[in-house]
C-alpha positions in Angstrom: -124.2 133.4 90.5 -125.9 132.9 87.2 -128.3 130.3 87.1 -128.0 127.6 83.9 -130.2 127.2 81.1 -129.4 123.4 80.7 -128.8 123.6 76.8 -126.0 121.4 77.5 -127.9 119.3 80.1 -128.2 116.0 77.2 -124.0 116.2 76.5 -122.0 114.3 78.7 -119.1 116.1 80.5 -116.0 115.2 79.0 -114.6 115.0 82.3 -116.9 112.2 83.4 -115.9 110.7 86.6 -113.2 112.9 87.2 -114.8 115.9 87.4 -115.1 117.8 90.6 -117.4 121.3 89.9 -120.5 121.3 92.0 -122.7 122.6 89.3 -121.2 121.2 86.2 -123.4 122.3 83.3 -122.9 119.4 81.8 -124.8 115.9 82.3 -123.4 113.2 84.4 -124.7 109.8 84.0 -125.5 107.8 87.1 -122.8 105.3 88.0 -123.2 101.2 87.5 -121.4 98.5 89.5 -120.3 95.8 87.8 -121.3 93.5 90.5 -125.2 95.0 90.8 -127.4 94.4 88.0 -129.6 97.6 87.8 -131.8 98.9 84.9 -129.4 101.5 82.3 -131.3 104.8 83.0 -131.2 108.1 81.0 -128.3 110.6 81.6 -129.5 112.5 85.0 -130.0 116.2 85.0 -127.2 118.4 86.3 -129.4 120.3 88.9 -129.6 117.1 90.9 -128.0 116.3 93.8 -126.9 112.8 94.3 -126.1 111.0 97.6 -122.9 110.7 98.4 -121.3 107.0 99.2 -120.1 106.2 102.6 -116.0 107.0 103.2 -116.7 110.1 101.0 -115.4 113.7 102.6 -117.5 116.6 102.4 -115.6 118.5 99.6 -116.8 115.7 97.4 -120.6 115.7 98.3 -121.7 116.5 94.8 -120.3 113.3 93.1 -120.1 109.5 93.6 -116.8 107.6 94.4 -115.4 105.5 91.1 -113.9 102.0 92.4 -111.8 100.2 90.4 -114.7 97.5 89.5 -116.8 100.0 88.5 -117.5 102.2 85.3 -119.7 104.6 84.0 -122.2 104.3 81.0 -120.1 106.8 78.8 -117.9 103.6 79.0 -120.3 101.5 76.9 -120.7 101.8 73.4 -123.1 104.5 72.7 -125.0 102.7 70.3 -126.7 101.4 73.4 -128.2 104.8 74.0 -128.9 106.0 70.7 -132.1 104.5 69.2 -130.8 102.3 66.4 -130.9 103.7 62.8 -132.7 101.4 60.0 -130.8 101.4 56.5 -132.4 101.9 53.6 -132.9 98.4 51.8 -134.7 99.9 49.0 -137.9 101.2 47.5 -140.4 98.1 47.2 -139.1 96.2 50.4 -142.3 96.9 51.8 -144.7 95.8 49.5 -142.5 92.8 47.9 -140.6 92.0 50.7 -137.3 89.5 50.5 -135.1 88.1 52.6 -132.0 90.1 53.4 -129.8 88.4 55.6 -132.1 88.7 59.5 -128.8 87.3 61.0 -126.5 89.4 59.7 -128.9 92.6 60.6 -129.5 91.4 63.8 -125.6 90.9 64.5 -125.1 94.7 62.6 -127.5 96.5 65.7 -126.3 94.9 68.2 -122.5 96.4 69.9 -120.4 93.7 71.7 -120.3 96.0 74.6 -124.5 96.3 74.5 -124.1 92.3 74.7 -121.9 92.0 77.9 -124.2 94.5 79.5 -126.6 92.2 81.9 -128.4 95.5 82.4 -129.2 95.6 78.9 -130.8 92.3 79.0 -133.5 93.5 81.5 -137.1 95.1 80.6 -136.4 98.8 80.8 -139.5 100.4 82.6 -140.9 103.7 80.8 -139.8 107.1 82.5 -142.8 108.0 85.0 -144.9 110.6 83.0 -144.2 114.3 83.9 -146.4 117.3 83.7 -146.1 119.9 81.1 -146.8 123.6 81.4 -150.4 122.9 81.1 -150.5 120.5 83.8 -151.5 117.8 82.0 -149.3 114.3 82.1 -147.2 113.3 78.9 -144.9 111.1 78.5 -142.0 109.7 76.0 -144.5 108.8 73.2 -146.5 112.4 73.8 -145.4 112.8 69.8 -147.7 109.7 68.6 -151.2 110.7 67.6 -153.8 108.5 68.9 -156.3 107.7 66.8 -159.5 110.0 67.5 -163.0 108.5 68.0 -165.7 110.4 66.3 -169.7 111.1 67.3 -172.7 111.5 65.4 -172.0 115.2 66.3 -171.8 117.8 63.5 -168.4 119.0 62.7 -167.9 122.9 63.0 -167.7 124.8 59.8 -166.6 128.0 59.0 -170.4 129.3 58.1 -173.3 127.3 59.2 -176.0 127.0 56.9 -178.8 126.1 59.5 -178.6 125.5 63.7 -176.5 123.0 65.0 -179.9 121.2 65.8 -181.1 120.8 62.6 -178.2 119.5 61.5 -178.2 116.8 63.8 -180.9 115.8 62.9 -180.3 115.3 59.3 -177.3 113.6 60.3 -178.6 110.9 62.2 -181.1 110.1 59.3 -178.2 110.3 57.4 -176.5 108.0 59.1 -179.5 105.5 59.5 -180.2 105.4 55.4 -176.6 104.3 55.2 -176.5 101.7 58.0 -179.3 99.8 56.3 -177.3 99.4 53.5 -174.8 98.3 55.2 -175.8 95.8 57.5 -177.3 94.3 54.0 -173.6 93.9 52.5 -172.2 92.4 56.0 -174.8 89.6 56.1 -174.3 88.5 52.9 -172.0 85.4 52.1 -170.1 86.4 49.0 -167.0 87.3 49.9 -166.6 90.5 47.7 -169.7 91.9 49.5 -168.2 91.2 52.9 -164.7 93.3 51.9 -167.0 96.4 51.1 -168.6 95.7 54.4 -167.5 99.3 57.0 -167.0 98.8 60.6 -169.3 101.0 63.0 -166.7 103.8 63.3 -166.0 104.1 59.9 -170.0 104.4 58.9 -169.8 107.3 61.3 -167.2 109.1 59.8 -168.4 108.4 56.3 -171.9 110.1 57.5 -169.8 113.4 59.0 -167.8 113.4 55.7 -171.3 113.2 53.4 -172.8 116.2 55.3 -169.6 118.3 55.9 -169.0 118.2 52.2 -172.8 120.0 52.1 -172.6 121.8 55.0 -169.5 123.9 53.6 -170.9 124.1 49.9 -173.7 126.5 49.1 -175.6 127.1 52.5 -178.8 128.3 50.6 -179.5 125.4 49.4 -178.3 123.3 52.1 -181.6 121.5 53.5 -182.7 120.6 49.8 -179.0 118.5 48.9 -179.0 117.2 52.2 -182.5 116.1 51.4 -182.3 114.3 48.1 -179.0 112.6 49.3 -181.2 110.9 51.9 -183.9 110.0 49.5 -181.0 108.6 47.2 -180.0 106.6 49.8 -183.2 105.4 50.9 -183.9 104.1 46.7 -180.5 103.2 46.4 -180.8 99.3 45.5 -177.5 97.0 47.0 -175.8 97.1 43.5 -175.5 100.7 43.4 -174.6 100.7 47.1 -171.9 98.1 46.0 -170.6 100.5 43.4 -170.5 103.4 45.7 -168.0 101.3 48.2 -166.0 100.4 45.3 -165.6 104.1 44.0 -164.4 105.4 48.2 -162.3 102.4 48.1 -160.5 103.7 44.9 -160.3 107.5 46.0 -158.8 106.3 49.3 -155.8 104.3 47.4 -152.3 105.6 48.2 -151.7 105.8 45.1 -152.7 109.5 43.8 -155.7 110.1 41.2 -154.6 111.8 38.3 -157.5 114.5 38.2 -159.6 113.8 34.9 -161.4 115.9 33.0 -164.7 115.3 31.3 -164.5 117.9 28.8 -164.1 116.8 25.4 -160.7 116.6 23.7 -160.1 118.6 20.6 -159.3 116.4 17.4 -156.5 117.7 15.8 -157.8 118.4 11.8 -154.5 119.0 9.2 -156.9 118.8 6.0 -155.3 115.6 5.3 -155.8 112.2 5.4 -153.8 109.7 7.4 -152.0 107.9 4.3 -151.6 111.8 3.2 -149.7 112.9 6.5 -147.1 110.1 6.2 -146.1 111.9 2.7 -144.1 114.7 4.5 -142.6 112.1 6.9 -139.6 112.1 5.0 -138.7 115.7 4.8 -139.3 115.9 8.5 -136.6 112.8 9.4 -133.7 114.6 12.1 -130.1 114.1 10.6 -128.4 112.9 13.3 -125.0 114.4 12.1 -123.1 116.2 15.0 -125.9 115.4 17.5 -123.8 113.3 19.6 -122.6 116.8 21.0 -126.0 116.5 22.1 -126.6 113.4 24.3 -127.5 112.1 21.2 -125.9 108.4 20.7 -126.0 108.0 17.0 -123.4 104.6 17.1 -122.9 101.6 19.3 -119.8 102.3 21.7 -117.5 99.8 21.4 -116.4 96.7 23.1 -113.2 98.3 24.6 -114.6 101.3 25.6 -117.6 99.1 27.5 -114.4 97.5 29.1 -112.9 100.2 29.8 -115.6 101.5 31.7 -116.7 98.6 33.8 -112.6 99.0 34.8 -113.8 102.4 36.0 -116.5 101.6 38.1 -114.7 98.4 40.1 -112.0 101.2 40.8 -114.1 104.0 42.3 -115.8 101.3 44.6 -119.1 102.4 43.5 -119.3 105.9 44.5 -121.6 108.4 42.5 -122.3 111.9 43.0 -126.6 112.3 43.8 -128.5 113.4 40.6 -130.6 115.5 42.9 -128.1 117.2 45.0 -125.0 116.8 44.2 -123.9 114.9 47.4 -121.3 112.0 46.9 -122.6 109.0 48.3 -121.5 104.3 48.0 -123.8 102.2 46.2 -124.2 98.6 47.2 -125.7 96.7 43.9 -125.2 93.6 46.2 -126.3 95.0 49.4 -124.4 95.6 52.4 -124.3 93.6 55.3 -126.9 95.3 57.0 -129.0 95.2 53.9 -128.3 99.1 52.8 -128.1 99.8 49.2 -126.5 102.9 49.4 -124.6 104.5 52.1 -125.3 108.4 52.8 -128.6 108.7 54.8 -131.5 111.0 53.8 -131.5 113.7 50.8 -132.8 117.3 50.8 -133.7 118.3 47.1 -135.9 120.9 45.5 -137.8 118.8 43.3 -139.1 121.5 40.7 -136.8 123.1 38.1 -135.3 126.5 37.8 -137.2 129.5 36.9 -134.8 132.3 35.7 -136.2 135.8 35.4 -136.4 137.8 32.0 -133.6 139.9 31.5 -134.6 143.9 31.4 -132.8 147.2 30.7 -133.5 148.6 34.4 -131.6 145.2 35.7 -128.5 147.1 34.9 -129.9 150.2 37.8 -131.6 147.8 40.1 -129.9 144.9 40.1 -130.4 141.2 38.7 -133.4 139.5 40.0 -133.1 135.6 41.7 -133.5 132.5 40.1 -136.0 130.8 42.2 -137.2 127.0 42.1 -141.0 126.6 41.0 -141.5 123.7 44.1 -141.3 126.3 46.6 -141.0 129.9 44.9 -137.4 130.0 47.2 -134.1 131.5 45.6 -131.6 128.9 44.1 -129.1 128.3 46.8 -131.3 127.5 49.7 -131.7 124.2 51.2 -134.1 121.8 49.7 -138.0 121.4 50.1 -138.4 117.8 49.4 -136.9 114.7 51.8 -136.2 111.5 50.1 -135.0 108.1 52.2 -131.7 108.1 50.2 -130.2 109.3 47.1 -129.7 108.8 43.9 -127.7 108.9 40.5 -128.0 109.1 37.0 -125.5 107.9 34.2 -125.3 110.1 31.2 -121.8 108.7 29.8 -122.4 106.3 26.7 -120.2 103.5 27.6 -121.4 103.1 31.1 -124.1 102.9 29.4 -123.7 99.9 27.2 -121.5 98.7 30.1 -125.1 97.7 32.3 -127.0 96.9 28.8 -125.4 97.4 25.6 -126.8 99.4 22.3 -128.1 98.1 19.1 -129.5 99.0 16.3 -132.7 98.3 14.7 -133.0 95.1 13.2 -134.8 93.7 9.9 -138.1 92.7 10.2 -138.9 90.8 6.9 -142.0 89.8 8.7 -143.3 93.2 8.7 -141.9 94.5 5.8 -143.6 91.9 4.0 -146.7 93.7 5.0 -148.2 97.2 3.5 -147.6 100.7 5.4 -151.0 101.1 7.2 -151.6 97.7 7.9 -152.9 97.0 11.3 -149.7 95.4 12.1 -147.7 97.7 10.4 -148.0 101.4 11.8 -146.8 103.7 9.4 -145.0 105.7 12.0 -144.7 104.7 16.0 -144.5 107.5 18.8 -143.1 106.4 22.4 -142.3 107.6 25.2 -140.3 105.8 28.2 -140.7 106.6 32.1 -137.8 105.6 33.9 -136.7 105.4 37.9 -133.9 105.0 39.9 -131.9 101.4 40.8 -128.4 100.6 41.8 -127.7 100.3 38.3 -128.6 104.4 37.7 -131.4 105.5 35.4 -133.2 102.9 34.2 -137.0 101.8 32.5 -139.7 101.9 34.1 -142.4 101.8 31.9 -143.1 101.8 28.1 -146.1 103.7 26.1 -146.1 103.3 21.7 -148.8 104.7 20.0 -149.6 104.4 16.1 -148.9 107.5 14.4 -151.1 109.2 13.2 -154.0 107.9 14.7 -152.9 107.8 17.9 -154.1 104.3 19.1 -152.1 102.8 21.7 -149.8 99.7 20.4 -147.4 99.3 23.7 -147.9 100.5 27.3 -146.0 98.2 29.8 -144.8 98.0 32.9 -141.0 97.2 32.9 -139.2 95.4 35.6 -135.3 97.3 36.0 -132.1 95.0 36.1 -131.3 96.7 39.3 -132.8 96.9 42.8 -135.2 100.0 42.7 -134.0 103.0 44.5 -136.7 105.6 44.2 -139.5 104.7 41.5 -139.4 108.9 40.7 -143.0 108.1 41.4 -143.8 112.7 40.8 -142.3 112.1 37.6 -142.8 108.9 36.2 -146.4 107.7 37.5 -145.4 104.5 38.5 -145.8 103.6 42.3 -144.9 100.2 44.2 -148.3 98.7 44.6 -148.4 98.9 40.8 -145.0 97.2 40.4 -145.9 94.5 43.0 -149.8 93.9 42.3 -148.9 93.6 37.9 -149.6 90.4 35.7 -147.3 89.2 33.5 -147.6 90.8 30.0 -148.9 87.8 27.9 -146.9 87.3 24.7 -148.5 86.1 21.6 -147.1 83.1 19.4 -143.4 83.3 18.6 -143.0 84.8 14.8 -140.0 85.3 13.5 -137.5 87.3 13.3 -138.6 88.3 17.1 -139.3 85.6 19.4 -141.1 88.0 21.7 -143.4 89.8 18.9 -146.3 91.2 20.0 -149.2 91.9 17.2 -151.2 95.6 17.6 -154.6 95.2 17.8 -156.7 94.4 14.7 -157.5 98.0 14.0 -155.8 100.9 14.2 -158.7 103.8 14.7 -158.1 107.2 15.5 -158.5 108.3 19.4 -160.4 111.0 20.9 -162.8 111.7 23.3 -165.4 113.9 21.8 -168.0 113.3 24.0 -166.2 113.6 27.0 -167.0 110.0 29.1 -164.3 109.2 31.5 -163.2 105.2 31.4 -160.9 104.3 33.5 -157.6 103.1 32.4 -157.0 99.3 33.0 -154.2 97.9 35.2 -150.9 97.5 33.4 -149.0 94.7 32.6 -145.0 94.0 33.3 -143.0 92.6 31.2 -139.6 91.3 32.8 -136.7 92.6 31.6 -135.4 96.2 29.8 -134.6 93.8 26.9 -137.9 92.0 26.9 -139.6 95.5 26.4 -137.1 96.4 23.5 -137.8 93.4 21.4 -141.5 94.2 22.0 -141.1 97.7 20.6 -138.6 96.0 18.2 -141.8 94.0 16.6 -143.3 97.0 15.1 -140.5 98.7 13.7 -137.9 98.4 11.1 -135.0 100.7 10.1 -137.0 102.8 7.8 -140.0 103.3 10.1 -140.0 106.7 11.3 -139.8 106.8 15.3 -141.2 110.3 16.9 -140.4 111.6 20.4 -139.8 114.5 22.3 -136.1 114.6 23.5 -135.6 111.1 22.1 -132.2 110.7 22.9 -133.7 110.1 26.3 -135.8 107.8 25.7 -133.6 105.7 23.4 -130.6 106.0 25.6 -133.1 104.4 28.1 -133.7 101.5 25.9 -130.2 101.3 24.3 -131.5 101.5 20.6 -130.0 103.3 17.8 -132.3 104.0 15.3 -131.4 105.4 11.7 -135.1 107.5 11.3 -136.2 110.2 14.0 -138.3 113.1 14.3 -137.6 115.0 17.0 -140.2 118.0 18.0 -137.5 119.8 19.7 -135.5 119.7 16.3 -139.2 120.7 14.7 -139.9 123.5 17.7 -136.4 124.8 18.3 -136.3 127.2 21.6 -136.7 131.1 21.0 -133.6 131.1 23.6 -131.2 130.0 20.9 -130.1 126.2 19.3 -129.4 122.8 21.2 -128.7 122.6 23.9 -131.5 125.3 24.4 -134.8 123.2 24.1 -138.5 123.9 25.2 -140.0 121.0 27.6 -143.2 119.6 26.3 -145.7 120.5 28.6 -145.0 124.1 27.9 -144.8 123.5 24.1 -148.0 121.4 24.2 -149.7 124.3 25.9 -148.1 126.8 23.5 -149.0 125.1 20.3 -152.2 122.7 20.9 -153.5 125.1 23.8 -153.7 121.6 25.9 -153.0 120.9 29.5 -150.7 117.9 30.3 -148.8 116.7 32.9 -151.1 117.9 35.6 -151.3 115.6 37.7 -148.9 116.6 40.2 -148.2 113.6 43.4 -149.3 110.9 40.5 -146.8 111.5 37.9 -146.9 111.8 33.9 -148.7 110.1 32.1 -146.4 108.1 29.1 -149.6 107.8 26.9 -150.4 111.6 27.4 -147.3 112.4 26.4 -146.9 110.1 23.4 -149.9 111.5 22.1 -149.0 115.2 22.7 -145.8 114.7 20.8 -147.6 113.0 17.9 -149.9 115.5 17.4 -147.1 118.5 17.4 -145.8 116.7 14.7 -149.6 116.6 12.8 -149.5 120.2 13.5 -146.5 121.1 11.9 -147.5 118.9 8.8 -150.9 121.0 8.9 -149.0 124.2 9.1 -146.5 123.2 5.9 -149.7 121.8 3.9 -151.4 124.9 4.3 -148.6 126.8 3.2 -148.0 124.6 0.2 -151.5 124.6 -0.8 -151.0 128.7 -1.6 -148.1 128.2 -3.6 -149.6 125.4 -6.0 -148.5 122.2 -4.3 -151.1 119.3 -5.1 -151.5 115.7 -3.6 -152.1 112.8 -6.6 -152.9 109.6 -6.5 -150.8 109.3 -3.1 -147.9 111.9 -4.2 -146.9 115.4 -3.7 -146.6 117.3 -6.8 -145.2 120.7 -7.0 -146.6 123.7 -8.5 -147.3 123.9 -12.1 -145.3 126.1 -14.6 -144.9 126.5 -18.0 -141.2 124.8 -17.7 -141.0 121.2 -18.0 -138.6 121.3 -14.8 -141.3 123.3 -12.6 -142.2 120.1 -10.5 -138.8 119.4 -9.6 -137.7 123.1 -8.6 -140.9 123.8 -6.9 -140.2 120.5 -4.4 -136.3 121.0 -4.5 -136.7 124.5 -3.2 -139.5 123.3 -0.6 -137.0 120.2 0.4 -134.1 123.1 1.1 -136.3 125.1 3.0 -136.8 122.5 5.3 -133.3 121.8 5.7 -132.1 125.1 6.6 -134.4 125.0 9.2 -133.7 121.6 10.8 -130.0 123.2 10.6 -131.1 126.3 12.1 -132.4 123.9 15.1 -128.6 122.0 15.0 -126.4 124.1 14.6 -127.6 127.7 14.6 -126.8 128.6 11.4 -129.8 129.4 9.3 -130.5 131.4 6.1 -133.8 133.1 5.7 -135.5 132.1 2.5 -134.6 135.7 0.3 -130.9 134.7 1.2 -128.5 134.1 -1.5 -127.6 130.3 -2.4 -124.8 129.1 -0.8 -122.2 126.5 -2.3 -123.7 123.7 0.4 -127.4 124.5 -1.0 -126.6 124.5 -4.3 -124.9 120.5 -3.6 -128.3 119.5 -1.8 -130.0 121.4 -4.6 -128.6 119.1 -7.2 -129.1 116.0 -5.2 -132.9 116.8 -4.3 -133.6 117.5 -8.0 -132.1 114.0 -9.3 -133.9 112.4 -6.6 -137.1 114.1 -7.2 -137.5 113.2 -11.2 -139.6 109.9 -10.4 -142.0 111.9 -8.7 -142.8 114.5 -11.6 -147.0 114.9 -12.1 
């Protein structure tokens, strides 16, 4: 006969004790009296042959005798077997942890069959270690890497620059310059000096670092870097040696660096002033009619329909379909006994988005090409490339919504509207952008970035502690990690002024950002603030219902922060998508790219940055108002004494049909953006433009020059 493979050596025959065949291919787990503590072992191999018991015929050699006091492990709960499985008590656990219930997870791993087992209360000995092809011994825990202990010995390189000799040589000097430096931080008594103190095996492996870094760079000039990095250690005084620890301490942080670049940013020029640019606000404000088809909430739901939706939820128990793949899965806002949030286990996502392929006349002889995901470059339709500990959902649907924190609109600020439009406490525009992560409560803030427009100078940028228990802080996308969340201060509040209790002042003066000499500071930690709403009324302080708020996909961010605000720009209303109208949009790191020429979002494992992206959207918006100025400039518009005048004709009503006719232009093409439906600027009047014609001109007649 056929020999057996054993691929079905670790399933239990589902005959168990009753099974006669002398080679079963199956496993049979060794039998337990009742009466005889002995250790629970493994399920035994098939090939072996056990003893048989006394009173036990020949025919039945292969298999032990089943009294009636006796039973077989496949009896006990297999739980007991089975390593037990840890539920997912959320994403911070580890680095604020709380107390979830020991006695309830202790009672939740734990089978009442495991507890009658007296065998189970023993000290199970390891399985004696076993050879492997090789010869060599491994055992159950083969898998863990131990950790390996490094020599002053060269590491191998690809292409040495000089004999191995040589280079041990200049590594032991190496390694000398730096232990001198050392031993100066450990015997000092400050405490700070003592952290950046290195144990013995770590100066080693900083030394092999330091001259494998040379050793694979230019090997021409190998001996000469190696060189003057030893004579810069040997001058290098303890402050700078101080320094140097801080700066590997940093770069060795969990948390990503975003990769920085010290060449110097472009300043945007529109020929314009500041107080000059926030003339052609106005014309550039998104009507918000019919963009609730949109995502767009342009109104407060109501207090039935927030009803009506909480009824929703407490009927469906909770259960959500994953925003990343689609997989139905519980949520637990209270936990579940075991401390779980959600229910589900582990999710398999692509984490990029989808690439489609341009359309060409041979597609019709050769066939359609694949989408394919940018993560991984693999056709849409194959299984994911990223593993998360659980999943996750989103809530789009306005009245959920409001139901977990309800929408308002701007309020007054007499306060600030006492004050005069470039004030530093009065920005005469505000960009923002939101971050947000996942909780049991769906999508929610994360962090909050407002910038003065058009200067650029940041007035907000917050940490902002979610209503729910954190899920997955979408750490790739939103740049916010848990030792961040954890390790923040408390934002400090200034003196209450009315009408906000929480309003926060901008800094004394508003001057324009940029980096034109390219130095790199580094950004200082953020502050939290602790609620969504907290960091509503702080955005809240600097705004009023006439202050233009600018964003990039805003709904997003102010269906994040439940705000309804009467004046938006939009840049995806000002840049529609060459693909067609809304829905159809263009994401901003492409447009930034497109229309700036400037790189953002490139930080890949760290995240976006909210200030980057603030920035970027304010300054599409400057260079659209640069584009329309210098267009306006050729056809006669002026600027005068802090008003646009229109060209200058021999009829009296010039002024006010030169800036009517520029006014419809720019409404056919916010329409265009809407609704698809745009005129080119030869096309003949229609009965709506000649309406909006009429109203721009009576509106216009103050602002004759």
């Amino acid at each position: 006969m056929f020999s057996s493979t054993g691929l079905f050596r670790s399933i239990i025959c589902p005959e168990g004790g009753r099974c006669r065949i002398p080679n079963c291919i199956f496993s049979h787990p060794k039998v337990v009296k009742a009466d005889e503590p002995q250790e629970l072992v493994a399920p035994i191999a098939t090939n072996t042959t056990v003893e048989p018991t006394r009173g036990v015929d020949s025919s039945m050699r292969k298999r032990r005798r089943l009294d009636d006091d006796a039973f077989t492990v496949s009896q006990v709960n297999m739980n007991v077997l089975s390593p037990p499985t840890t539920a997912f008590t959320g994403a911070l656990n580890a680095h604020n942890p709380r107390k979830l219930g020991t006695e309830s997870l202790g009672a939740a791993n734990t089978s009442p069959g495991a507890q009658d087992l007296r065998s189970v209360k023993k000290q199970v000995s390891p399985p004696p270690p076993r050879a492997n092809k090789r010869g060599r011994l491994q055992t159950e825990h083969a898998g863990e890497k131990r950790p390996v202990v490094e020599t002053l010995n060269p590491r191998l390189v690809p292409n040495t620059p000089v004999g191995h000799g040589t280079r041990l040589v200049y590594l032991v000097k190496l390694h000398e310059l730096m232990a001198a430096l050392n031993d100066k931080l450990c015997k000092s008594e400050d405490p700070e000096d003592t952290a950046l103190c290195v144990t013995h095996a770590d100066l080693i492996k900083m030394s092999l670092d330091e001259e494998e870094k040379l050793a694979r760079g230019n090997p021409q000039v190998y001996s000469n870097l190696i060189r003057l990095r030893m004579v810069a250690y040997k001058k290098m005084q303890p402050d700078e040696w101080r320094l140097h620890r801080r700066q590997q301490i940093a770069s060795n942080s969990t948390i990503p660096q975003v990769p920085t670049d010290p060449s110097p940013t472009p300043v945007l020029d529109t020929g314009l002033s500041p107080a000059d640019e926030l003339l052609f606000l106005p014309s550039l404000v998104t009507k918000q009619d019919g963009l609730d088809r949109h995502g767009y909430i342009t109104s407060p739901p109501t207090p039935a329909e927030i009803a009506s939706a909480r009824a929703g939820v407490e009927t469906s128990a909770n259960w959500e379909a994953c925003d990343r793949c689609q997989t139905r899965f519980q949520v637990f806002p209270d936990r579940r006994e075991d401390g779980a949030l959600t229910s589900g286990g582990k999710c398999t996502y692509h984490h990029g988005k989808r690439i489609r392929p341009t359309r060409e006349k041979a597609d019709a002889i050769k066939g359609h090409k694949e989408s394919t995901w940018d993560c991984c470059n693999e056709p849409v339709g194959t299984a994911g490339c990223t593993v998360a500990e659980t999943h996750v959902f989103k809530i789009s649907d306005p009245k959920r919504l409001a139901a977990v924190m309800p929408f308002e609109w701007t309020p007054e600020n007499p306060v600030l509207e006492a004050l005069p439009i470039g004030d530093s406490r009065r920005p005469g525009a505000v960009t923002f952008d939101c971050e947000m992560c996942y909780t049991v409560r769906g999508f929610e803030l994360v962090r909050l970035t407002a910038v003065a427009w058009p200067t650029g100078v940041p007035i907000i940028d917050v940490l902002v502690r979610p209503l729910g228990a954190v899920i997955d802080l979408n750490s790739r996308f939103s740049g916010v990690f848990p030792e961040q969340l954890a390790g923040a201060l408390p934002h400090i509040f200034d003196a209450p002024s009315p009408p906000l209790a929480t309003a926060s002042p901008p800094p004394p003066a508003l001057a324009p950002y940029g980096n034109p000499s390219g130095t790199i500071t580094p950004p200082a930690p953020l502050r939290i603030v602790e609620s969504p709403q907290a960091a509503r009324n702080l955005l809240w302080s600097f705004l009023t219902p006439s202050t233009p708020l600018i964003g990039h996909a805003i709904e997003n961010d102010l269906n994040i922060i439940r705000i309804c605000h009467p004046t938006i720009i939009d840049t995806i209303i000002l840049y529609p998508s060459p693909r067609g109208p809304l829905p159809m949009r263009l994401g901003l790191r492409v447009l930034t790219k497109r229309e700036l020429d400037r790189d953002i979002q490139t930080g890949g494992a760290a995240g976006h940055s909210s200030l980057e992206d603030a920035r970027a959207t304010g300054d599409l918006v400057r260079l659209r108002i640069g584009r329309d100025w210098k267009r306006m400039k050729v056809e006669g518009w002026t600027i005068t004494d802090g008003r646009l005048c229109g060209p200058q004709t021999n009829d009296s009503k010039g002024t006010v049909a030169g800036e009517a006719q520029h006014s419809r232009k720019r409404s056919r093409t916010l329409r265009f953006a809407t609704d698809g439906a745009g005129d080119d600027d030869t096309a003949s009047e229609t009965e709506e433009d000649k309406k909006e014609r009429g109203a721009t001109e009576g509106g216009l007649q103050a602002r004759k020059c």
